[in-house]
N, C-alpha and C positions, 0 to 999 in steps of 0.2 A: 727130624733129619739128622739131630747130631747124634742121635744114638745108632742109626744105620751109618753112620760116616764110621764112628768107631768100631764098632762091630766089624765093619771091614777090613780096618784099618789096624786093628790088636793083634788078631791074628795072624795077617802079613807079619806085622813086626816081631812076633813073636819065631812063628817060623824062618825068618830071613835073619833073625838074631845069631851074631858070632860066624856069619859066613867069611870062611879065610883062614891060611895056616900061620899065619904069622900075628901078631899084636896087631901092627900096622894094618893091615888087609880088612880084621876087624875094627880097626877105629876108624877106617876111611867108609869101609859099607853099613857099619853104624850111624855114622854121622850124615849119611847122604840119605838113610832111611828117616832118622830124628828129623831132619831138615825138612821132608817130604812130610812128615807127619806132624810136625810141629808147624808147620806156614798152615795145613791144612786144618787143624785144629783152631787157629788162630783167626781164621776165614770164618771158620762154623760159627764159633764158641761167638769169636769178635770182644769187644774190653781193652783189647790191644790191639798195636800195628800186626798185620803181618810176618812183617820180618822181624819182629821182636818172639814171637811163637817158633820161627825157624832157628833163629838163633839161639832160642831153650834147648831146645828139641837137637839142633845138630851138637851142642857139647852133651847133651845128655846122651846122646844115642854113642857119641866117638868115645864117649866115658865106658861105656858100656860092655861097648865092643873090645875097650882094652883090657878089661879086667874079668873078661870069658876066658874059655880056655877052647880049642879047635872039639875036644871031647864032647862040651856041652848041647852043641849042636846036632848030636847022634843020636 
């Protein structure tokens, strides 16, 4: 099961990565994708809370998103 959660779940994020023209746009749709992917991971995986997985997963994803450029996504 957790290799089909991932599976799903990689490629979304990779495709949805850096959506937005601005820093901001990208660290807000970063962070709401890490969030999603990170509670979810957290669910699968389990070791930790929940919200402890979201809460990785949304600075690493807003980290992310800031430090793309709008080109990367093309």
């Amino acid at each position: 099961m957790t290799k089909r959660v991932l599976a799903v779940l990689l490629p979304a994020a990779l495709v949805l990565a850096a959506c937005g023209d601005t820093w901001a746009e990208r660290a807000a749709t970063g962070g709401g994708m890490g969030l999603a992917a990170g509670a979810a991971a957290g669910a699968v995986i389990g070791g930790l809370p929940i919200w402890a997985g979201a809460l990785v997963g949304a600075a690493a994803g807003a980290a992310i998103g800031v430090v793309t450029s709008p080109d990367m996504a093309k």
